[in-house]
PASEBA-1860 file (N, C-alpha, C; in nm, 3 decimals):
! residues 120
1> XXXXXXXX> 0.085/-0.117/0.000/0.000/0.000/0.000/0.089/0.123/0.000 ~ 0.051/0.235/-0.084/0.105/0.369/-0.098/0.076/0.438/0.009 ~ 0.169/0.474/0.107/0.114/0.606/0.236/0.144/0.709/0.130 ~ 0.035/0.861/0.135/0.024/0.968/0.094/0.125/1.068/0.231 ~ 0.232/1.087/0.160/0.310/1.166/0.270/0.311/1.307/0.229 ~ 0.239/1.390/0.219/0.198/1.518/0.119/0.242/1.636/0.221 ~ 0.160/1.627/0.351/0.179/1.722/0.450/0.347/1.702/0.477 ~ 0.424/1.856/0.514/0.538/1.885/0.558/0.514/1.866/0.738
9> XXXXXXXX> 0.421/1.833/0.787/0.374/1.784/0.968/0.358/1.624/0.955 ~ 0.446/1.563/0.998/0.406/1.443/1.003/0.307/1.384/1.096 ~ 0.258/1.456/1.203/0.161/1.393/1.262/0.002/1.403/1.141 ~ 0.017/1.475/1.104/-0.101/1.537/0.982/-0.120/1.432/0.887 ~ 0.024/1.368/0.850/0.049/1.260/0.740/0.003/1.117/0.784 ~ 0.044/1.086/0.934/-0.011/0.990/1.034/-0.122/0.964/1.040 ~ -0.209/1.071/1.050/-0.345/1.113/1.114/-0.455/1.049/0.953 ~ -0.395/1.095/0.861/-0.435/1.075/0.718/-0.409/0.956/0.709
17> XXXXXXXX> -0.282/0.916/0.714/-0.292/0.753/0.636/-0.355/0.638/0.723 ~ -0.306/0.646/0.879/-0.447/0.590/0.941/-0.566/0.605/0.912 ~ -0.634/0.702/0.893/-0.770/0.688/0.869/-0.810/0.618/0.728 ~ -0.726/0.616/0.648/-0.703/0.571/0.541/-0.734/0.403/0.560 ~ -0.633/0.379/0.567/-0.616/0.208/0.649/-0.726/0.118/0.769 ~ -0.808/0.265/0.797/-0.938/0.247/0.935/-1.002/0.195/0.818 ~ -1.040/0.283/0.726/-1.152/0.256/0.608/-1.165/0.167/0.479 ~ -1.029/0.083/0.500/-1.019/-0.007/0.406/-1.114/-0.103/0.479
25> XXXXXXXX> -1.257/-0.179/0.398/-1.311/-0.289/0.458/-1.239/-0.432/0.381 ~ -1.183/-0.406/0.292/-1.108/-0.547/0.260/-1.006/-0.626/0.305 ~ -0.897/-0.538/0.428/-0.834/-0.566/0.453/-0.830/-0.648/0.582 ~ -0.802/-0.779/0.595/-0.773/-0.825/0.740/-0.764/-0.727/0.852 ~ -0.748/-0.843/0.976/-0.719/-0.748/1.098/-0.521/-0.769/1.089 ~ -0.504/-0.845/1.023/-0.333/-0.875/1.048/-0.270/-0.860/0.909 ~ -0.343/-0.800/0.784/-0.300/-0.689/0.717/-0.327/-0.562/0.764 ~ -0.394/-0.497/0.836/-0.442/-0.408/0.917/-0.310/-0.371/1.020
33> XXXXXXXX> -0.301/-0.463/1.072/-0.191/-0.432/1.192/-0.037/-0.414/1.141 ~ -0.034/-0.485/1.024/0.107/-0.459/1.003/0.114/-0.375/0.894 ~ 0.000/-0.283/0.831/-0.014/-0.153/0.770/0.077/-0.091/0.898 ~ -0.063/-0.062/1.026/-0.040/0.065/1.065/0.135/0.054/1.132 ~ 0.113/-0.055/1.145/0.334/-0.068/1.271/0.424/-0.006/1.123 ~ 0.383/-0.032/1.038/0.492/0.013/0.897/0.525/0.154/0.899 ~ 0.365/0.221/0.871/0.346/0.379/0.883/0.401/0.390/0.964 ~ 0.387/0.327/1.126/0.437/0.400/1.224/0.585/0.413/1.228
41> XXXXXXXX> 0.646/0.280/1.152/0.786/0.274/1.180/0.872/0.416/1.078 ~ 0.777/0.397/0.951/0.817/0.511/0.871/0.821/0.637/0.894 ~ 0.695/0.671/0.988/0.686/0.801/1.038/0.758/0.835/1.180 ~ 0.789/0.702/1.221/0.859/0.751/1.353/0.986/0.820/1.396 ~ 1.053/0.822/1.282/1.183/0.936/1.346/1.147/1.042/1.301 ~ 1.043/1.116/1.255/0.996/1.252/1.167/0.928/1.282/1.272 ~ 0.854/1.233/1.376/0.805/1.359/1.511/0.877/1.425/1.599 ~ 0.800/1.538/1.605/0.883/1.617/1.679/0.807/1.699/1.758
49> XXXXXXXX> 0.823/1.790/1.864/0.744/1.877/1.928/0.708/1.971/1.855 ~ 0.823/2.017/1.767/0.816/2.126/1.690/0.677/2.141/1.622 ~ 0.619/2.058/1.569/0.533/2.055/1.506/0.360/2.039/1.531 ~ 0.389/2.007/1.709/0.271/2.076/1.775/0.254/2.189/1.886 ~ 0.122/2.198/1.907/0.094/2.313/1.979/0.049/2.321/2.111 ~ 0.117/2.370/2.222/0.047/2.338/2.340/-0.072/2.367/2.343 ~ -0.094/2.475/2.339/-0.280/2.535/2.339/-0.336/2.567/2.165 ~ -0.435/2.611/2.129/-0.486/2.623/2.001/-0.430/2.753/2.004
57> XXXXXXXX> -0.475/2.851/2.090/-0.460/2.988/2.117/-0.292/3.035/2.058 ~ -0.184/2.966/2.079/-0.083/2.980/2.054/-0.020/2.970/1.899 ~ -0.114/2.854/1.865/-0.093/2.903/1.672/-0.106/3.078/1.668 ~ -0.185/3.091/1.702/-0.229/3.263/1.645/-0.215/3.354/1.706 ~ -0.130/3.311/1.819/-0.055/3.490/1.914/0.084/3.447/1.932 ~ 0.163/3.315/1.849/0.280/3.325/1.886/0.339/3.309/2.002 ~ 0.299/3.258/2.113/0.339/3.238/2.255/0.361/3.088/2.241 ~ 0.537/3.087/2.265/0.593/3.029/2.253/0.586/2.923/2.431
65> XXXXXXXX> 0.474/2.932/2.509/0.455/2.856/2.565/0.464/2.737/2.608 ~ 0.563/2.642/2.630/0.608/2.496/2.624/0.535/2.455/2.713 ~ 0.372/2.444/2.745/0.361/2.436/2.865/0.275/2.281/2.826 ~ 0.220/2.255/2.939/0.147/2.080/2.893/0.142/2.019/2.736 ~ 0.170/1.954/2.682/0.110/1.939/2.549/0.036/1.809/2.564 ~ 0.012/1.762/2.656/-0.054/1.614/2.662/-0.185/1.643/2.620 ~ -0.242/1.780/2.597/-0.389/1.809/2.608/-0.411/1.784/2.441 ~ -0.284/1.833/2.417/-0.316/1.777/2.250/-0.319/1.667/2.196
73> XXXXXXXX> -0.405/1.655/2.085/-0.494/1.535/2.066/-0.371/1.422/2.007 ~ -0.342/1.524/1.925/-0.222/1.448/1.826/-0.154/1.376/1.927 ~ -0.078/1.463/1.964/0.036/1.420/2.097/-0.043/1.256/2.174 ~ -0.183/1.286/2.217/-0.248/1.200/2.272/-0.266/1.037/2.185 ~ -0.292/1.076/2.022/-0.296/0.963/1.993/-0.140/0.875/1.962 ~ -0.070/0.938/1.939/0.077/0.917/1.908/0.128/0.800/2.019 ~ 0.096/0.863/2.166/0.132/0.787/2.288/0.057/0.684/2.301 ~ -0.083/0.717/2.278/-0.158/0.574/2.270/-0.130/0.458/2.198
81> XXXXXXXX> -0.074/0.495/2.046/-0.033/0.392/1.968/0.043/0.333/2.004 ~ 0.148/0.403/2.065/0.330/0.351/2.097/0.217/0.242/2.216 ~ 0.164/0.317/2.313/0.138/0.193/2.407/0.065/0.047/2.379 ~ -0.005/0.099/2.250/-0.090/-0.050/2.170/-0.005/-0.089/2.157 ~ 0.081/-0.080/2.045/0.254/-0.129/1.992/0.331/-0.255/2.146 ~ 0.336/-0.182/2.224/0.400/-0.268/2.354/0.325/-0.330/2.404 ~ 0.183/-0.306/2.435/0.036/-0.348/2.545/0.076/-0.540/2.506 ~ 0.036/-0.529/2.371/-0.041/-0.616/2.318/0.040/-0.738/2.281
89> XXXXXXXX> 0.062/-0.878/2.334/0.139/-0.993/2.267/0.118/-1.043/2.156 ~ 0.213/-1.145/2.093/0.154/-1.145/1.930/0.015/-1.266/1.939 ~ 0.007/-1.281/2.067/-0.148/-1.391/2.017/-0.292/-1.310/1.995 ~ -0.258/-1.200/2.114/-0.357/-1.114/2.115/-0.369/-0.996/2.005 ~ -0.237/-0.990/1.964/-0.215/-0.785/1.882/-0.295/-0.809/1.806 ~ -0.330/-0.832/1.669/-0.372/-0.826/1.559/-0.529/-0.759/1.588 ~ -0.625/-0.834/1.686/-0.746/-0.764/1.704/-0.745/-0.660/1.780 ~ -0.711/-0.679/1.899/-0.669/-0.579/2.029/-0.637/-0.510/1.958
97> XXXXXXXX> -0.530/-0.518/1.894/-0.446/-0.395/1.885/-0.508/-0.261/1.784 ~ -0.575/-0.372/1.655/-0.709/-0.293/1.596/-0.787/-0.174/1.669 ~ -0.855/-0.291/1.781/-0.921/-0.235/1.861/-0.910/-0.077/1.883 ~ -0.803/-0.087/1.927/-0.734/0.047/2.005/-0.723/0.146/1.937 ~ -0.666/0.081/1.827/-0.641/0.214/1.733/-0.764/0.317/1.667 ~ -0.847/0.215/1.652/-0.958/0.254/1.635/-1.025/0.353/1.730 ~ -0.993/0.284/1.835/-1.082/0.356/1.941/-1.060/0.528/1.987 ~ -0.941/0.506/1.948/-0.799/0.631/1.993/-0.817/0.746/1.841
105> XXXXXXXX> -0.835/0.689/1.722/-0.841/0.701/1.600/-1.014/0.816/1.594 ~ -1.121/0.749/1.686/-1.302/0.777/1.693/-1.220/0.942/1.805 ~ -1.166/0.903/1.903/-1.130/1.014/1.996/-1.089/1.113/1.897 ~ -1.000/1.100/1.807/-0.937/1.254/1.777/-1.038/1.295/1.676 ~ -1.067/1.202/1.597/-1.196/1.238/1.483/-1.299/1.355/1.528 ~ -1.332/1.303/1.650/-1.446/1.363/1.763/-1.357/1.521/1.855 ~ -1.255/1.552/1.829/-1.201/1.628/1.908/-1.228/1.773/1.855 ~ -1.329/1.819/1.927/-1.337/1.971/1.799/-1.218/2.066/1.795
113> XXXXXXXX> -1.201/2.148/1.701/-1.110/2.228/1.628/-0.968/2.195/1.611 ~ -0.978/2.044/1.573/-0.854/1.984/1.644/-0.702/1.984/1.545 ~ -0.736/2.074/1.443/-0.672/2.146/1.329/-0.565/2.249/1.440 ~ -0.608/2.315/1.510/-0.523/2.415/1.564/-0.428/2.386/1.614 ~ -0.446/2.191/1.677/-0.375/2.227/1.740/-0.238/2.154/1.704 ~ -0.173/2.209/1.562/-0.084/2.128/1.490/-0.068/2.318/1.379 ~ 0.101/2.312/1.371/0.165/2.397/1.294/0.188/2.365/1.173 ~ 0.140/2.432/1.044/0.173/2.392/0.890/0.285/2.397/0.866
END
């Protein structure tokens, strides 16, 4: 499968090709799982803080604020994955691990204005 790596934010590129891979109905749960560990492995030395935002407010006044970023969504699903990635043994990963992503995947979908809180 082709990941679309278009965005210069790689959490943006993440965020896209997962949902991508959520919405394939043809694919197994263990073509499924070893989609998303690929993306992740591909995208994983390209995050950085740099590229999110502690508050929304700070895209647009420049306050260079380092202060919590856990509130951000991105940030939030990123950690969740890494913890599916470890949680889960190989008898269990393939569904579980689905599971999760999914679940973590419905959270940010659902997170309103959740554009802000990520730098172009």
């Amino acid at each position: 499968m082709k990941f679309y790596l278009d965005s210069r934010n790689p959490y943006r590129n993440f965020i896209k090709n997962v949902r991508k891979i959520h919405s394939l109905n043809s694919l197994t749960l263990m073509e499924r799982s070893s989609l998303y560990v690929e993306l992740y492995k591909k995208l994983s030395d390209k995050f950085d803080k740099r590229f999110l935002v502690s508050h929304p407010s700070n895209k647009f006044f420049q306050n260079e604020d380092n202060a919590d970023k856990l509130r951000n969504p991105y940030l939030t699903f990123q950690i969740q994955f890494e913890h599916a990635l470890q949680r889960f043994s190989e008898t269990e990963f393939h569904g579980a691990f689905c599971k999760e992503v999914s679940t973590e995947l419905a959270f940010l979908c659902l997170t309103p204005r959740r554009e802000d809180w990520l730098y172009d």
